[in-house]
N, C-alpha and C positions, 0 to 999 in steps of 0.2 A: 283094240278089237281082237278077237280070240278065233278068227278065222270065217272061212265061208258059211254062212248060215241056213245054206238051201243046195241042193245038187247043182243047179243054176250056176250059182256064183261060185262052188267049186271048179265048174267045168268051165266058166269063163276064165276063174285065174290060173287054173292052169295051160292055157291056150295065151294067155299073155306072158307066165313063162314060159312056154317053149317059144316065145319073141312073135307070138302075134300080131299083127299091123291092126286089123277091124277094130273099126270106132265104130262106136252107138251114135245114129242120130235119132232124135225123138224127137217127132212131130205130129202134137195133136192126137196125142196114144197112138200112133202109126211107128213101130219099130224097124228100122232095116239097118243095114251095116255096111259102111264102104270102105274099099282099102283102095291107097294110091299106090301103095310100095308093094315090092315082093319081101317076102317071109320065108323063114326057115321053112326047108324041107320040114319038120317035123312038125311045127306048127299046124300048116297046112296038110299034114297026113292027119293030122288031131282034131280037126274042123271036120273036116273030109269024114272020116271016121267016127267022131263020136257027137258030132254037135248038128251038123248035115243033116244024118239019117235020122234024128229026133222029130216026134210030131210036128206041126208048126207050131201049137201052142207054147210046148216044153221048147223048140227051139227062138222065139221068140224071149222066153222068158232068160235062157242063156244073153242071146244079144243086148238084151234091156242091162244086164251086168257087164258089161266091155266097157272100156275107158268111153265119155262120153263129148261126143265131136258138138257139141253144142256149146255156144257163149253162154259162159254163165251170166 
């Protein structure tokens, strides 16, 4: 792979390196994101800041790229 192929999936991989906890559940084309753990300060300023204040569409389309909490 030659890297993130959409703003999307850039801005989700960099939110999982700065040690983002948020997994994807997908259900039924229904997107949301749950965290059990606490995360870096940075992380969560990077959520907070650039993935938060996006449309819901564009911010959906970020979460739909987070590691995904679903059984394969």
């Amino acid at each position: 792979m030659t890297g993130p192929s959409t703003e999307a999936a850039r801005l989700a991989g960099q939110y999982v390196r700065l040690g983002g906890k948020r997994k994807a559940k997908l259900d039924d084309n229904i997107v949301s994101t749950r965290k059990w753990e606490d995360e870096p300060r940075e992380a969560s300023a990077f959520w907070r800041d650039e993935i938060e204040t996006l449309p819901e569409e564009k911010r959906r389309e970020v979460e739909s790229n987070l590691p995904n909490m679903n059984p394969d």
